[in-house]
C-alpha positions as CSV (number, residue, x, y, z in Angstrom):
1,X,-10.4,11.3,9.2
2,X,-12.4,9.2,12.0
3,X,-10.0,6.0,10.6
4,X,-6.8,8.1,11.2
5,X,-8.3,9.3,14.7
6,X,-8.7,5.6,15.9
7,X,-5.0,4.9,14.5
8,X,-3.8,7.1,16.5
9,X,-5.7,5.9,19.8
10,X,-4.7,2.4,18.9
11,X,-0.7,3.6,19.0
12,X,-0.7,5.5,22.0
13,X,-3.4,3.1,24.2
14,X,-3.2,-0.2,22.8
15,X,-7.1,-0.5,23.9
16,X,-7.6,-4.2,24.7
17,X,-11.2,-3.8,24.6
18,X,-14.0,-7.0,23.0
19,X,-15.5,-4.5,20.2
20,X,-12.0,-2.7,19.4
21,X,-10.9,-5.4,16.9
22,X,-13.9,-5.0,15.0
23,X,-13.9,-0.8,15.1
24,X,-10.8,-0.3,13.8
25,X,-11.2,-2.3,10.6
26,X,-14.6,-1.0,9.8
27,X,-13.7,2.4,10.2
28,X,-11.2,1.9,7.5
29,X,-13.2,0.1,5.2
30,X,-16.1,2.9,5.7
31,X,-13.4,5.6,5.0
32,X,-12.4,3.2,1.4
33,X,-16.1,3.2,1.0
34,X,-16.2,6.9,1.2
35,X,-13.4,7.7,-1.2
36,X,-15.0,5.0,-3.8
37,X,-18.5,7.0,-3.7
38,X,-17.1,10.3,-4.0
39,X,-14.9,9.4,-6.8
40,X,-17.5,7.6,-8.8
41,X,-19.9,11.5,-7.9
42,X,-16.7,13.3,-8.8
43,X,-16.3,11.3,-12.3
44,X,-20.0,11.7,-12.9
45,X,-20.1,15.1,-12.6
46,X,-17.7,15.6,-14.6
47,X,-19.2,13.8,-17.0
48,X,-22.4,15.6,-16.6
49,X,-20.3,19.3,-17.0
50,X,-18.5,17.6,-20.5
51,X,-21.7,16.9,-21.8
52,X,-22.9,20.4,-21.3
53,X,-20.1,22.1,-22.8
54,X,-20.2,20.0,-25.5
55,X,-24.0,21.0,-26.3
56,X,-24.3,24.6,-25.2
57,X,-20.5,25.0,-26.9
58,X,-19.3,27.4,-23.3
59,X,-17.7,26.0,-20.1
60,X,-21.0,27.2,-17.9
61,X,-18.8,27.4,-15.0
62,X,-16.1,29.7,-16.7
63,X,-16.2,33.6,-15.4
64,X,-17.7,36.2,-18.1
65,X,-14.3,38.5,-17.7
66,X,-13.0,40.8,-20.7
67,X,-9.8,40.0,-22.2
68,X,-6.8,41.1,-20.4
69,X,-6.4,45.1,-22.3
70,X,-3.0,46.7,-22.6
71,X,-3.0,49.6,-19.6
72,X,-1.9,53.3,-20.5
73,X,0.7,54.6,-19.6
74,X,1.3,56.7,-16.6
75,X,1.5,60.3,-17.6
């Protein structure tokens, strides 16, 4: 979000600031960074959640709900 932000100040300002060409790069290379970590998180988790299933044999996240049942009719 912060790299789109500065994107968008670069378009409309065109800052001519000493520091500004190093900001704008890093801010995307920290938002890559970001996406890398919480993909390899996201993976292992997942990973972690197969390995349960597999050993308790039931998705611990899935609801304990009764089967759909066939409603009366109105009388």
């Amino acid at each position: 979000m912060l790299a789109i932000c500065l994107t968008a100040v670069e378009a409309l300002t065109h800052p001519n600031t000493a520091w500004w060409p190093y900001l704008w790069p890093t801010a995307w290379a920290l938002t890559a960074a970001a996406l890398a970590a919480w993909l390899a998180l996201r993976a292992a988790e997942k990973r972690q959640a197969r390995r349960q299933v597999e050993a308790t044999g039931s998705d611990p996240n899935a609801e304990a709900t009764e089967p759909p049942s066939v409603c009366d009719p109105a009388a």
